[in-house]
MIDOSE-1310 file (N, C-alpha, C; in nm, 2 decimals, decimal comma, always signed):
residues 246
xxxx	+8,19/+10,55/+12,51/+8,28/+10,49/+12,40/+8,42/+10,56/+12,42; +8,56/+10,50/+12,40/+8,64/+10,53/+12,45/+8,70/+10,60/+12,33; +8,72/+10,68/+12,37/+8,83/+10,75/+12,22/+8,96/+10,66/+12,15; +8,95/+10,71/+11,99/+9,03/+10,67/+11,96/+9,18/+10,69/+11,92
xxxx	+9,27/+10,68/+11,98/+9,43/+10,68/+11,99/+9,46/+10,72/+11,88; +9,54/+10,80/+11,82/+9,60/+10,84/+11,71/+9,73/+10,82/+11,73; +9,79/+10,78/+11,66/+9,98/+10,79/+11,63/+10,00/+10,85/+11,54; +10,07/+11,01/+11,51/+10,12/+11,11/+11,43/+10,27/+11,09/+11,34
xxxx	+10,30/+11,07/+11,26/+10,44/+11,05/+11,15/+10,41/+11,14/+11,12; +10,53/+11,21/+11,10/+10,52/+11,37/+11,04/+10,49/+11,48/+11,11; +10,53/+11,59/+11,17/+10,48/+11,66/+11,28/+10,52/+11,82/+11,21; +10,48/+11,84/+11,07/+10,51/+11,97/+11,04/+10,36/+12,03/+11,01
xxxx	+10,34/+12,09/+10,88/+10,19/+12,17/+10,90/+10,09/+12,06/+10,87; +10,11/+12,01/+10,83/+9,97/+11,87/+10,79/+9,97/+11,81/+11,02; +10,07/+11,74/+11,02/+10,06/+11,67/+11,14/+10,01/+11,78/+11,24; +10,06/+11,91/+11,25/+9,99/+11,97/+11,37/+9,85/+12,02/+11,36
xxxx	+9,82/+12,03/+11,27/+9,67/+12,09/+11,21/+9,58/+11,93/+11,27; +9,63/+11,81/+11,23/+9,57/+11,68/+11,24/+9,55/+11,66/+11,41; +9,70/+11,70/+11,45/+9,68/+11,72/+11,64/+9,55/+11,79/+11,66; +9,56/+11,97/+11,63/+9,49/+12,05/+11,66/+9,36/+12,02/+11,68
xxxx	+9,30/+11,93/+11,53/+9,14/+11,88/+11,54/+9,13/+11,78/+11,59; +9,21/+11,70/+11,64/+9,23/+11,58/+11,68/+9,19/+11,62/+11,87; +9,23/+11,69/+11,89/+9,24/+11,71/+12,04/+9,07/+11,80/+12,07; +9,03/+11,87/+11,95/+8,89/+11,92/+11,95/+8,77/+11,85/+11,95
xxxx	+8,81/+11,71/+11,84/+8,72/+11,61/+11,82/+8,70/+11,49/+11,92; +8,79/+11,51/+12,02/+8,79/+11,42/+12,11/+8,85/+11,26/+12,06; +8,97/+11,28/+12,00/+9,10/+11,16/+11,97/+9,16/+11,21/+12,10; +9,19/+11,11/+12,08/+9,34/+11,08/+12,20/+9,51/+11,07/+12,09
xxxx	+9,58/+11,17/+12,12/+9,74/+11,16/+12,05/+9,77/+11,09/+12,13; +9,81/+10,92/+12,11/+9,88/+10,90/+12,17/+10,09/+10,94/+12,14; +10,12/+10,94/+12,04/+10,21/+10,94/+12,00/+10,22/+11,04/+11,91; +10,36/+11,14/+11,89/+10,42/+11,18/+11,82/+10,52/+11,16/+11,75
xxxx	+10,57/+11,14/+11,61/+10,69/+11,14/+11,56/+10,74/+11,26/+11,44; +10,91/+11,29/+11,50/+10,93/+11,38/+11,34/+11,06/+11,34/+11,39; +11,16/+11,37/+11,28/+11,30/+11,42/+11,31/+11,37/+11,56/+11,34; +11,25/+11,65/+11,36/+11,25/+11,80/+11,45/+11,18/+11,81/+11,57
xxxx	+11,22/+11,91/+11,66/+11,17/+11,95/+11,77/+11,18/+11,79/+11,86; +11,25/+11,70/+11,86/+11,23/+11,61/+11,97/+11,26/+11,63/+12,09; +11,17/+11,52/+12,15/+11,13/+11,59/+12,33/+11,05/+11,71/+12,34; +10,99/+11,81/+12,23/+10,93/+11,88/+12,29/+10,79/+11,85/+12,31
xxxx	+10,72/+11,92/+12,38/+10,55/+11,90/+12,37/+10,50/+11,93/+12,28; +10,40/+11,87/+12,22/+10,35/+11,92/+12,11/+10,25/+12,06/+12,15; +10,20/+12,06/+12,26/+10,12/+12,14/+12,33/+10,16/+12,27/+12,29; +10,32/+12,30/+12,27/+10,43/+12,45/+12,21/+10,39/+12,48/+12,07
xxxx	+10,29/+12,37/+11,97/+10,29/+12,36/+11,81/+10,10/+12,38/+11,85; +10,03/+12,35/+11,92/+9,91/+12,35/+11,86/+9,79/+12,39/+11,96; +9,87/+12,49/+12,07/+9,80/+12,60/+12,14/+9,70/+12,55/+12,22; +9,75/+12,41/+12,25/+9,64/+12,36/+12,36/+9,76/+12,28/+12,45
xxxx	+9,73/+12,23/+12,55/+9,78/+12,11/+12,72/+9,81/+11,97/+12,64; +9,92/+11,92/+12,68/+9,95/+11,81/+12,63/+10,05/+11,75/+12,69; +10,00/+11,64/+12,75/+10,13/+11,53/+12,80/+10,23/+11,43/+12,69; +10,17/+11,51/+12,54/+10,26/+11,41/+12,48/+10,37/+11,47/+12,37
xxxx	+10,49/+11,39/+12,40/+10,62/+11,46/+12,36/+10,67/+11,44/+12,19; +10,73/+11,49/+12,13/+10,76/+11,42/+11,98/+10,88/+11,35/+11,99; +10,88/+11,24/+11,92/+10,97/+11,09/+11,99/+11,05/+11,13/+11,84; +11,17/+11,05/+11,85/+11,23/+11,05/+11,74/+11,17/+10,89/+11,61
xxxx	+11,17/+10,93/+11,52/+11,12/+10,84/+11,44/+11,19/+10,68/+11,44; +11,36/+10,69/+11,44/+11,39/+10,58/+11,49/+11,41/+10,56/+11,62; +11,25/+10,58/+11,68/+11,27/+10,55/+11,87/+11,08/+10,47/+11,78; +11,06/+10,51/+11,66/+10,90/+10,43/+11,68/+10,89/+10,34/+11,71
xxxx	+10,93/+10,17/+11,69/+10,91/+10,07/+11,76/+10,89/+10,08/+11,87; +11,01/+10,14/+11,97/+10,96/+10,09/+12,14/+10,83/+10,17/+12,15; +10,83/+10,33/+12,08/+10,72/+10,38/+12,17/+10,60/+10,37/+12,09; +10,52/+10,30/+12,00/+10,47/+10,23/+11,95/+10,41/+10,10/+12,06
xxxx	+10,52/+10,05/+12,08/+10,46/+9,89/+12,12/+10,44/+9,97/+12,29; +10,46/+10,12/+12,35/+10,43/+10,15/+12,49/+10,30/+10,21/+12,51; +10,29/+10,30/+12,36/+10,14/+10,37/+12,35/+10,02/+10,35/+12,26; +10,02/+10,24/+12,23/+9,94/+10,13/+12,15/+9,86/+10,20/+12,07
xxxx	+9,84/+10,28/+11,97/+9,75/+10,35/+11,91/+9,63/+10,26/+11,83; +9,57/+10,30/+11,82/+9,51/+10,21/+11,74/+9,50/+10,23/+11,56; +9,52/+10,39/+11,55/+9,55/+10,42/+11,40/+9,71/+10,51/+11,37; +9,75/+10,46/+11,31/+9,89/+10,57/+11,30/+9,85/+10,64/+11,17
xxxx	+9,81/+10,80/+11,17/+9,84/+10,86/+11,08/+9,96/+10,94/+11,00; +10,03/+10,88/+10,85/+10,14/+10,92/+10,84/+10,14/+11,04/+10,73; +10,21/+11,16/+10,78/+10,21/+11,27/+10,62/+10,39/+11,31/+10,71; +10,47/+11,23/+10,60/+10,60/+11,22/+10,61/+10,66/+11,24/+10,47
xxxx	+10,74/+11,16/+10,44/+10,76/+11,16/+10,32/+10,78/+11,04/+10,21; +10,82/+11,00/+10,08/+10,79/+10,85/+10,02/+10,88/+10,77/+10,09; +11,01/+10,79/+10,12/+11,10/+10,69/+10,14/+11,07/+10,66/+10,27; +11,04/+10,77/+10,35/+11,05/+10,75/+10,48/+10,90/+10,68/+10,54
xxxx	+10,84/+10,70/+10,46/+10,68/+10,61/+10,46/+10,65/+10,50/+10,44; +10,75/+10,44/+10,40/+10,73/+10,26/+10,34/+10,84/+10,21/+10,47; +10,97/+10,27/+10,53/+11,02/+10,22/+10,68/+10,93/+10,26/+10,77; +10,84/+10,37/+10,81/+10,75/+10,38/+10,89/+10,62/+10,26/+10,91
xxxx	+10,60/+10,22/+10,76/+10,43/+10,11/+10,76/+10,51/+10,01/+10,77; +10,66/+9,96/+10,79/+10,74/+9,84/+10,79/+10,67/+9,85/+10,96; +10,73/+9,95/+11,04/+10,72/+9,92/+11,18/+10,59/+9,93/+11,21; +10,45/+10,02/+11,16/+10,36/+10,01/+11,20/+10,30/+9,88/+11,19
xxxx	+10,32/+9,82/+11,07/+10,26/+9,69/+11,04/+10,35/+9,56/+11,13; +10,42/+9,57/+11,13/+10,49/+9,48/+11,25/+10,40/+9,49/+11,38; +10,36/+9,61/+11,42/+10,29/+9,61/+11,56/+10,17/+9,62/+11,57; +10,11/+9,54/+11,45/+9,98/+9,54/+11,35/+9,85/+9,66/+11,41
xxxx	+9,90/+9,81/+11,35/+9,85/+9,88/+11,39/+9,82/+9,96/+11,28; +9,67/+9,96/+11,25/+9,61/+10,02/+11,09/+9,68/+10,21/+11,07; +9,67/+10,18/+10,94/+9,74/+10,34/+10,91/+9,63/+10,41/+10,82; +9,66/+10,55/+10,81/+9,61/+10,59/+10,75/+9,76/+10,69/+10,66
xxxx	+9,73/+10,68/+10,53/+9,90/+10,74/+10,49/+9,81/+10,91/+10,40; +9,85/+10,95/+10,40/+9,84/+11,08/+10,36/+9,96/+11,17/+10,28; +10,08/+11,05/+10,30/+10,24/+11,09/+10,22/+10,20/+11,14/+10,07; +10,26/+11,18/+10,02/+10,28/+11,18/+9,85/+10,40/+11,15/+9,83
xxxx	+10,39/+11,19/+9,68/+10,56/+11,12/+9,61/+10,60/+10,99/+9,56; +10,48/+10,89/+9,60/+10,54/+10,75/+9,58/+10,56/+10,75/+9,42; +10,63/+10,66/+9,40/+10,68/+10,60/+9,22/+10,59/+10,47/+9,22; +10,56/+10,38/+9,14/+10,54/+10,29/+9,09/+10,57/+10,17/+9,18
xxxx	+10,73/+10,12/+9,23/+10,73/+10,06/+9,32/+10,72/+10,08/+9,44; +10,73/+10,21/+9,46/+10,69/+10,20/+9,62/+10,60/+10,21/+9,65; +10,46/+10,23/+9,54/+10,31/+10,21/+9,58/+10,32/+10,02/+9,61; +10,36/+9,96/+9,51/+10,38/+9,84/+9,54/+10,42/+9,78/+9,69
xxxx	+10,51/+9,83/+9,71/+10,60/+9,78/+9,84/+10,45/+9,83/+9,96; +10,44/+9,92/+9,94/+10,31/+9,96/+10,06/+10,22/+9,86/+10,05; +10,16/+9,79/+9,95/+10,06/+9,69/+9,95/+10,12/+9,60/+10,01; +10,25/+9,55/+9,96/+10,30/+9,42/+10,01/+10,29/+9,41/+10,14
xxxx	+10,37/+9,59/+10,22/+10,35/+9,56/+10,33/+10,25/+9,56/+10,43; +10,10/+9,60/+10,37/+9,99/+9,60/+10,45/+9,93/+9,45/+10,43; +9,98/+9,35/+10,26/+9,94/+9,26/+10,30/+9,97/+9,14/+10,40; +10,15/+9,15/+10,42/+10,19/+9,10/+10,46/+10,18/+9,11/+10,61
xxxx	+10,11/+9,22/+10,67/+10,10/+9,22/+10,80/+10,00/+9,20/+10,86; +9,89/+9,19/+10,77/+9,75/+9,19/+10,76/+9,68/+9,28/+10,85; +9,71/+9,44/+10,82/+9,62/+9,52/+10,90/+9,56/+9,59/+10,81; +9,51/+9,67/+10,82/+9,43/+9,77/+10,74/+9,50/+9,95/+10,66
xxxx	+9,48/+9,99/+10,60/+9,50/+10,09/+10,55/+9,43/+10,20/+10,43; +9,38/+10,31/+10,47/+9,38/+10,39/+10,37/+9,45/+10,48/+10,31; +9,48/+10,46/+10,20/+9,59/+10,55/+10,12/+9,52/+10,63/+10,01; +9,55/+10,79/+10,04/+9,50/+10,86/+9,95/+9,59/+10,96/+9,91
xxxx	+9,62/+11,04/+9,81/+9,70/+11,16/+9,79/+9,67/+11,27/+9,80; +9,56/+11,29/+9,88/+9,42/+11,39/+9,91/+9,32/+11,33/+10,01; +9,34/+11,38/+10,11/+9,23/+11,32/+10,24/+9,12/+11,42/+10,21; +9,11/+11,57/+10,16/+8,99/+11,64/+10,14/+8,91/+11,56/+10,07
xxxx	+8,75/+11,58/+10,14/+8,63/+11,52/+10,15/+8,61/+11,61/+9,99; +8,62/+11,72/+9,95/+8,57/+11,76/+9,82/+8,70/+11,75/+9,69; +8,82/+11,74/+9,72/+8,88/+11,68/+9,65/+8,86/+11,56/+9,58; +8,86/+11,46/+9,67/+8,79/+11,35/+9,65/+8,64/+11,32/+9,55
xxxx	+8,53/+11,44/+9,58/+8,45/+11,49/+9,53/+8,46/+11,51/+9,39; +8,59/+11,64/+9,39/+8,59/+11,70/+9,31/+8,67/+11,60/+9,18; +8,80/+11,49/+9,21/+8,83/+11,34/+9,10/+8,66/+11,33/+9,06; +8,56/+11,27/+9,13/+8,50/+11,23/+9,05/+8,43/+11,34/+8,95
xxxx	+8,40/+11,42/+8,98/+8,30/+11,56/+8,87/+8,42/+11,53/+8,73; +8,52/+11,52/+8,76/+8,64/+11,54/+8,64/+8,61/+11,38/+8,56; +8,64/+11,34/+8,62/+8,59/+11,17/+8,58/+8,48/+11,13/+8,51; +8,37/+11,23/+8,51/+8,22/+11,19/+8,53/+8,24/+11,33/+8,40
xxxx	+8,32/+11,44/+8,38/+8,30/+11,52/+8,27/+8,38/+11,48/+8,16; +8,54/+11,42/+8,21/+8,63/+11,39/+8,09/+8,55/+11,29/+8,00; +8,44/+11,17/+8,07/+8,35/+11,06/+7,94/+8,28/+11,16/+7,85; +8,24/+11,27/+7,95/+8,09/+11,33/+7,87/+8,17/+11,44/+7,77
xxxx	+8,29/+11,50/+7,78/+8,40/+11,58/+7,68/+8,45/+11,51/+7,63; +8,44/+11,43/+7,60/+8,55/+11,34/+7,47/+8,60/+11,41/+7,37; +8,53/+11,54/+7,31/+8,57/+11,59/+7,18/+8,66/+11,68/+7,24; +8,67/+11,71/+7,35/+8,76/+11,80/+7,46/+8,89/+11,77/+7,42
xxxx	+9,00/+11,88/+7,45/+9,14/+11,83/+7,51/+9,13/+11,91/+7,64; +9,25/+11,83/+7,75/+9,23/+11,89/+7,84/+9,33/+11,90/+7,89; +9,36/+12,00/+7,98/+9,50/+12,05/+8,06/+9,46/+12,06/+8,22; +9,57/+12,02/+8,31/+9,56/+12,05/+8,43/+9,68/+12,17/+8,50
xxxx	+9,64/+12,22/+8,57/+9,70/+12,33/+8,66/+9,66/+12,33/+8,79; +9,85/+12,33/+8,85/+9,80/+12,30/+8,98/+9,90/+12,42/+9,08; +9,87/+12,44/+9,13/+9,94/+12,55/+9,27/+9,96/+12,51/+9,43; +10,03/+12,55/+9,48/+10,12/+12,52/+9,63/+10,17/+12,65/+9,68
xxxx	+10,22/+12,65/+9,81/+10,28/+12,69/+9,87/+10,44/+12,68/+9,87; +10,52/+12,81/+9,85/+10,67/+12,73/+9,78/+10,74/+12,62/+9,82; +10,72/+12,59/+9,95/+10,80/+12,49/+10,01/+10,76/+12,37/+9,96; +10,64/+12,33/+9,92/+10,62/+12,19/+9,86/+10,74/+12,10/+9,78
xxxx	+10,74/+12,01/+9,81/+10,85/+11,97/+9,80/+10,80/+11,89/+9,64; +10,72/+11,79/+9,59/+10,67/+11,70/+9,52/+10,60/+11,79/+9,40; +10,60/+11,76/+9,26/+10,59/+11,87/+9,19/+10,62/+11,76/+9,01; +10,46/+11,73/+8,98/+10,34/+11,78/+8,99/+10,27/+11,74/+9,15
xxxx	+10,21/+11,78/+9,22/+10,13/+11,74/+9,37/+10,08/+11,61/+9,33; +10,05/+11,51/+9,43/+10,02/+11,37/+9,44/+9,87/+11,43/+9,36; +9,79/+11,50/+9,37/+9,66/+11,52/+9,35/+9,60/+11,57/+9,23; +9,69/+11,63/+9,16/+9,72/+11,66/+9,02/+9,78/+11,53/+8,95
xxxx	+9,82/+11,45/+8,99/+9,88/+11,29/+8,95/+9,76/+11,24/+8,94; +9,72/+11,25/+9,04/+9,55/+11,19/+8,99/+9,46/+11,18/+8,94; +9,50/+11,31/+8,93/+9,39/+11,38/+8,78/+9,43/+11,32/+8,68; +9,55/+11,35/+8,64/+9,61/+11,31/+8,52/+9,59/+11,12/+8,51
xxxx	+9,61/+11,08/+8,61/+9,61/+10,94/+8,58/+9,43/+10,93/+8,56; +9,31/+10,98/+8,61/+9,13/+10,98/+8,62/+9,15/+10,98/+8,44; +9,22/+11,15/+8,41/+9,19/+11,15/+8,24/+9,25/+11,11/+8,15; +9,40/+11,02/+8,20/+9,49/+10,94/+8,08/+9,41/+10,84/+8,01
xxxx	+9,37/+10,79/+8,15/+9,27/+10,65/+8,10/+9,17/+10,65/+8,06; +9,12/+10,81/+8,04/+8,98/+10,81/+7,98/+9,00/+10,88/+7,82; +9,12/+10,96/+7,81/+9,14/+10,99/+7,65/+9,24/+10,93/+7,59; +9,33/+10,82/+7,66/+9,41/+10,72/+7,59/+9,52/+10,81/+7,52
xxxx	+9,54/+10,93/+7,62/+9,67/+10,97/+7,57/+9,75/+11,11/+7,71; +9,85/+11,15/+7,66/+9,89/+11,23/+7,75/+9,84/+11,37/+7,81; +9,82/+11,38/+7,95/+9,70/+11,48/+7,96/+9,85/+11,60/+8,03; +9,92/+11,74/+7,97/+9,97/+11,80/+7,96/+9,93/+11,85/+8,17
xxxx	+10,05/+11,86/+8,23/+10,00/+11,93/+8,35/+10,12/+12,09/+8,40; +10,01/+12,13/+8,46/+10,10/+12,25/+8,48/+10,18/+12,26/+8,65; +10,24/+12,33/+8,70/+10,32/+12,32/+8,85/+10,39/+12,46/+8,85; +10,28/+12,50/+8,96/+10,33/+12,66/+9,02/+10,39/+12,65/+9,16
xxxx	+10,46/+12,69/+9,18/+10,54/+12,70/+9,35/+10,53/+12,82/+9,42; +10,43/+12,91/+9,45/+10,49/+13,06/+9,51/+10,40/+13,08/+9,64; +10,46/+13,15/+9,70/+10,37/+13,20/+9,84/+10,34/+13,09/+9,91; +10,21/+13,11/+9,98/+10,14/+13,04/+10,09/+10,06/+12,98/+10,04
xxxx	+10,06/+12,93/+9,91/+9,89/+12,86/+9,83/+9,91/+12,73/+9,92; +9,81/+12,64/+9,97/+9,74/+12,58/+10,05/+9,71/+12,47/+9,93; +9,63/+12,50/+9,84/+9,65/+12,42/+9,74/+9,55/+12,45/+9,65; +9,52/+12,45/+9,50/+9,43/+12,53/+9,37/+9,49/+12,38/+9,26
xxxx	+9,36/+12,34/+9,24/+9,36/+12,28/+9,13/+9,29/+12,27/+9,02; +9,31/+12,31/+8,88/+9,25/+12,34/+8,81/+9,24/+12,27/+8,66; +9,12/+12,16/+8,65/+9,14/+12,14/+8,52/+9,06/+12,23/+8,35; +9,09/+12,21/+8,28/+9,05/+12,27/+8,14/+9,00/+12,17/+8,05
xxxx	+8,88/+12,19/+8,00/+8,86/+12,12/+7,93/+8,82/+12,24/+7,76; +8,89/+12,19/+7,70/+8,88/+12,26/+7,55/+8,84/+12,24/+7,43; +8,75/+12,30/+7,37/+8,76/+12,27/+7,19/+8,74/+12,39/+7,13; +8,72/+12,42/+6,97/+8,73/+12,57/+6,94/+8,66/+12,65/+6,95
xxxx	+8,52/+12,59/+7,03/+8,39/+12,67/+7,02/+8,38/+12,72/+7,19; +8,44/+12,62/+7,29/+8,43/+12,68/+7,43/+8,52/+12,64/+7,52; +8,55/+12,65/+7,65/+8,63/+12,61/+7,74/+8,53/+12,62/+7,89; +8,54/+12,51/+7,91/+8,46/+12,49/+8,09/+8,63/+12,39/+8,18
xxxx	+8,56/+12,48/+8,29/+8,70/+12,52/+8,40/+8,59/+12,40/+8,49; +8,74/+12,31/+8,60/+8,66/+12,31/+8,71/+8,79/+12,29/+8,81; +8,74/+12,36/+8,93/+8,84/+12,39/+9,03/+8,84/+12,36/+9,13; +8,92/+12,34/+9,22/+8,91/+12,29/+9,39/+9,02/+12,40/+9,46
xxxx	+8,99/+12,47/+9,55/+9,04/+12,56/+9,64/+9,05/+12,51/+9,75; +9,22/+12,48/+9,82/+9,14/+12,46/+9,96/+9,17/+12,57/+10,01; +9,07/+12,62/+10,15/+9,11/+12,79/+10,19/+9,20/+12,73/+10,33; +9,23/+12,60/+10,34/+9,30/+12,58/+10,48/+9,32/+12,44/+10,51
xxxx	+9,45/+12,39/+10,56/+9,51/+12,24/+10,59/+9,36/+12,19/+10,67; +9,27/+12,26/+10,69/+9,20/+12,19/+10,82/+9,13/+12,09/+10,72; +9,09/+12,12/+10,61/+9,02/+12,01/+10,53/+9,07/+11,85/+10,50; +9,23/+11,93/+10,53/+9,31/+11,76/+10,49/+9,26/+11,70/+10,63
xxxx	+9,30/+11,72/+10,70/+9,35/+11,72/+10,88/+9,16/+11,64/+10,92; +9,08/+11,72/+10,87/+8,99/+11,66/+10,86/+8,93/+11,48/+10,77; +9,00/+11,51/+10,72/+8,95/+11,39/+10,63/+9,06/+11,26/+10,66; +9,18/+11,30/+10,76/+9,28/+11,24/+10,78/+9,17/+11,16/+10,88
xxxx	+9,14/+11,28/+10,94/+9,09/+11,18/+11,11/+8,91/+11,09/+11,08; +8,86/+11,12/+10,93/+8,77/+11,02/+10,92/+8,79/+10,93/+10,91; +8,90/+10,94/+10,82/+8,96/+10,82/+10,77/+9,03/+10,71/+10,82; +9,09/+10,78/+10,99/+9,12/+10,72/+11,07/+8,99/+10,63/+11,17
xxxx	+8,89/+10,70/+11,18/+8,75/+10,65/+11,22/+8,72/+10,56/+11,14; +8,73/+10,52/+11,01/+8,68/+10,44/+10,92/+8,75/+10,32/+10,92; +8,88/+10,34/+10,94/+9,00/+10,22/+10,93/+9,02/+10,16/+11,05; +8,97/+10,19/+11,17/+8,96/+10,17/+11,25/+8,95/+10,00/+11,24
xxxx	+8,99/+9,91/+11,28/+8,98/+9,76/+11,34/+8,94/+9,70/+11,17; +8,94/+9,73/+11,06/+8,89/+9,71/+10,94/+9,10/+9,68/+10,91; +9,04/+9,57/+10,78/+9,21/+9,46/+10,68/+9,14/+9,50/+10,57; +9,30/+9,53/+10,48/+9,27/+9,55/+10,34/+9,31/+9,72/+10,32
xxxx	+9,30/+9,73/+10,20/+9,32/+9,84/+10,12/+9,24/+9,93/+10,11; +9,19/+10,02/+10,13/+9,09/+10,10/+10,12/+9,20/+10,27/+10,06; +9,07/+10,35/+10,03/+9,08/+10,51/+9,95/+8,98/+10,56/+10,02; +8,99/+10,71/+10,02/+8,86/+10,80/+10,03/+8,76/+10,75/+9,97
xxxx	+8,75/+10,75/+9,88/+8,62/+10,66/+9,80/+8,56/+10,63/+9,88; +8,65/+10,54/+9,99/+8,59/+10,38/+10,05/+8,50/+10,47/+10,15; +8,59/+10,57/+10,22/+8,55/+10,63/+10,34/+8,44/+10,76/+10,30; +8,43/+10,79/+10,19/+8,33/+10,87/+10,17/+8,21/+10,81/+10,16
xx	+8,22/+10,70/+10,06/+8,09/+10,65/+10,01/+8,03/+10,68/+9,92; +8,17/+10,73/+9,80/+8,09/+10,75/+9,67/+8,20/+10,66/+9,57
């Protein structure tokens, strides 16, 4: 069975971590994109042999339609994510997005544009397989706490740029809808945190915690490249959900 092609958008710590397992699990990169490091090998970012170079983002078209991937994984950024799935979907090539940051309409515009090209895509704000996990336990406690109030807290590494994290958004959107009011969140920036999410649930007699730790990008990077196996030759909209199977 022939391996499957990857195309990379974004080539900072998410994208190389995604190369790194990508090259162990036996993917094929075909393609790289950032607007850093162009022309270099990526081989210089992820301690292994590599014939393949990082193209500049507005060179994706030609080298897209030269190295035919079959999935393009993108962890880029909002604005620059909806002109990226413009050209990926033109060269009707399924994506997998892993961006954060979108607003309201530019989650919109992303549908439009996967409908309008009719390829496939999963879009999550968290590729981790226990993240994903971990929405539902909160989901599945916020019905059974109702008499609860609850607070979320969430932590990063300083450079994060998005603040609250796409993943704490989703918390908050799992328990808005489930207590029909505003669920208070918290946003820490320091160090090298990877990523700590923590919800609270409260009333006067007790408090139960539930938390997700990731100890390392490899969890995202991992769940990028399932999800890229999943999307694989599949139309339509798909989530982790779809690709987990819960």
């Amino acid at each position: 069975m022939a391996n499957l092609k990857i195309g990379i958008i974004g080539f900072g710590r998410m994208g190389q971590t995604i190369a790194r397992l990508a090259k162990d699990k036996n993917f094929e990169i075909s393609s790289v994109f950032d607007v850093k490091n162009v022309g270099m090998n990526i081989g210089n970012f992820i301690g292994t042999e590599s014939k393949v170079t990082i193209s500049k983002i507005d060179d994706s078209d030609k080298i897209l339609k030269q190295t035919k991937p079959d999935v393009v994984i993108d962890f880029s950024n909002a604005s620059v994510c909806i002109e990226n799935l413009k050209t990926v979907g033109k060269n009707k090539i399924n994506a997998v997005i892993g961006t954060t940051g979108f607003n309201e309409e530019q989650k919109e515009e992303l549908k439009e544009i996967i409908g309008a090209n009719n390829i496939g895509a999963v879009i999550s704000p968290n590729m981790s397989v226990g993240v994903n996990i971990f929405w539902k336990l909160i989901e599945d406690a916020g019905n059974l706490l109702n008499d609860c109030d609850a607070e979320i807290v969430e932590a990063h590494h300083i450079t994060k740029k998005d603040k609250p994290s796409g993943t704490a958004l989703k918390i908050k959107e799992i328990l808005e809808k489930i207590y029909e009011k505003e669920i208070p969140t918290h946003s820490i920036r320091i160090g090298g945190i990877v990523g700590e999410h923590t919800v609270m649930f409260g009333n006067p007699e007790e408090v139960i915690e539930i938390k997700h730790t990731a100890i390392s990008r490899d969890t995202f990077a991992m769940g990028a490249l399932r999800a890229a196996e999943f999307i694989n030759k599949k139309k339509g909209i798909y989530n982790m959900k779809d690709v987990i199977g819960i």
